[in-house]
FIZAVEX-464142 format. One record per residue: residue in three letters; z negated, x negated, y negated of N, C-alpha, C in turn. Coordinates in steps of 0.2 Angstrom, whole numbers, plus 5000, padded with zeros to 4 digits. Last residue first. Layout:
// residues N
AlaZXYZXYZXY
...
This chain:
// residues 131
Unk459745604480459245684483459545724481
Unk460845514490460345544483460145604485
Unk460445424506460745474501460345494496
Unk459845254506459945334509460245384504
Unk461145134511460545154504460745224507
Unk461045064528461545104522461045114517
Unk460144884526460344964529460844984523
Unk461044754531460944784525461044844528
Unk461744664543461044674544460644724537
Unk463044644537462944674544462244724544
Unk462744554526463144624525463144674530
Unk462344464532461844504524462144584526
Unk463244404539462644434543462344474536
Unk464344384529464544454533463944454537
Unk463744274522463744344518464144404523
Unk463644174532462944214527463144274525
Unk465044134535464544174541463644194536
Unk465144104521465544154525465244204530
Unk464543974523464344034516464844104519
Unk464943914532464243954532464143994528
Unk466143874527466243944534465543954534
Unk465843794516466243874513466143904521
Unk465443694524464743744520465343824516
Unk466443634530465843674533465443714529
Unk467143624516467543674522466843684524
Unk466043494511466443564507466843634513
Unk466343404521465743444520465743504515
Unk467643394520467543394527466743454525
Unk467543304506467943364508467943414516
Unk466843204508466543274507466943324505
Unk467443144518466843184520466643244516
Unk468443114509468643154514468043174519
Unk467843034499468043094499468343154502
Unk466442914499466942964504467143034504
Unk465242944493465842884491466442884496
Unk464343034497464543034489465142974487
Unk463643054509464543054507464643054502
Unk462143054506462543024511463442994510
Unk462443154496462043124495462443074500
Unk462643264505463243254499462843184498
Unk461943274515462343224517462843224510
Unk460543314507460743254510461243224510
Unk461043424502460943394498460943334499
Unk461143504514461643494512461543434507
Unk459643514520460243434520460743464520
Unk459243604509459143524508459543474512
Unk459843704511460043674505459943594504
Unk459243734524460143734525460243704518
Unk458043754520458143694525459043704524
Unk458243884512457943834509458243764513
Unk458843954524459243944517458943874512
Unk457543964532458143954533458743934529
Unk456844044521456743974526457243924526
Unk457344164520457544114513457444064518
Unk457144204534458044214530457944134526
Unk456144224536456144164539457044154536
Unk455844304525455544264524455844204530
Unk456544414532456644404525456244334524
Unk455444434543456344404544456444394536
Unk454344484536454344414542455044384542
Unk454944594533454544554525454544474528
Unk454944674544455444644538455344594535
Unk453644654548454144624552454844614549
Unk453044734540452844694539453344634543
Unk453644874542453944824534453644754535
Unk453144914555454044914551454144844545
Unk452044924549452044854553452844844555
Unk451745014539451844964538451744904544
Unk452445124548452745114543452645024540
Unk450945134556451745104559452345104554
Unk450245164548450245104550450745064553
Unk450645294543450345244535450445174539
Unk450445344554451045344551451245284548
Unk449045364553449445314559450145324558
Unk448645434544448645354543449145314550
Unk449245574547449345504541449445434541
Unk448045584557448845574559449145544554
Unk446845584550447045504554447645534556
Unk447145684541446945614537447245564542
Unk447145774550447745774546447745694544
Unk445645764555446445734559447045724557
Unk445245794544445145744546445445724552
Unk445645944541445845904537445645814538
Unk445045974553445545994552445945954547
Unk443545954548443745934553444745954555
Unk443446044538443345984538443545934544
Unk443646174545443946174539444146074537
Unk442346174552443146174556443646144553
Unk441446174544441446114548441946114552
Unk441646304537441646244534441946174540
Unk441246384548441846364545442246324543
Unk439846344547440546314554441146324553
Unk439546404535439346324538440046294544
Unk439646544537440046494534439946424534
Unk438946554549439546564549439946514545
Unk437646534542437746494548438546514548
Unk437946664532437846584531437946534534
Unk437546774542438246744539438546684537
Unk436246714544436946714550437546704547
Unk435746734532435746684535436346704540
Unk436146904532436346844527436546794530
Unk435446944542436046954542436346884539
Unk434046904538434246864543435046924544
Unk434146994527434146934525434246894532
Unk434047124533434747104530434547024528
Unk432947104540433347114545434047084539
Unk432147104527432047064533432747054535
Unk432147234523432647184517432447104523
Unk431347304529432347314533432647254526
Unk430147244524430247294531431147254531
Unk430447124511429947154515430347224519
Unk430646954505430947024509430247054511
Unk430546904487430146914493430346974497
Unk432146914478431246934480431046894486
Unk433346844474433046864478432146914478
Unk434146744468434046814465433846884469
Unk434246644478433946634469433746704466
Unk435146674488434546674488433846674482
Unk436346724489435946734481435346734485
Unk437146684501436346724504436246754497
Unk438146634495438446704500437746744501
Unk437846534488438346594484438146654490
Unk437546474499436846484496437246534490
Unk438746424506438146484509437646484505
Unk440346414501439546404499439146434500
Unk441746374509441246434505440646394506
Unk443246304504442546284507442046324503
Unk444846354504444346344501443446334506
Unk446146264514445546314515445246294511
Unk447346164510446646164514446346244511
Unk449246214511448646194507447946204511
């Protein structure tokens, strides 16, 4: 958990102040200093948590350029599937009057449907374990 961040005008009570005179001097340039202290605290405090922020993010980037390379092959998948429906539709289309073509084109497309579902299958990470 962050470091609370002190406030140097709580630590001077400068509000509840007087006018310093002889040794209330010297204690109130205590203060201040203390103050300057808490200042650079602060400015550690903040700076710490703004590396944490950019280590994050370069996780945050490399995670999404993981998925974005996915999201790439998933899309050139369906592509690929799209083009592979359309000239199947052709050549039925083509052999509609020739039954031993489209008995010929019925086996090719059962051994692609074959070779589709053992790459799915290959390429499918494990599901991570339940928590």
């Amino acid at each position: 958990m962050a470091e609370p961040l002190k406030q140097p005008h709580e630590l001077l009570n400068l509000d509840r102040r007087p006018h310093p005179r002889g040794n209330e001097l010297q204690d109130l340039m205590q203060l201040l200093l203390e103050g300057v202290g808490a200042v650079l605290h602060n400015q550690r405090v903040i700076h710490r948590q703004l590396v944490s922020i950019n280590q994050k993010e370069d996780l945050v980037m490399a995670d999404l350029g993981a998925l974005q390379t996915s999201v790439q092959a998933t899309t050139d998948a369906e592509q690929a599937a799209i083009d592979l429906l359309g000239q199947l539709s052709a050549l039925i289309s083509q052999n509609a009057t020739d039954p031993a073509a489209l008995q010929a084109l019925a086996d090719q497309l059962d051994t692609k449907k074959n070779d589709l579902a053992a790459a799915i299958v290959a390429n499918t990470p494990a599901a991570p374990p339940a928590p």
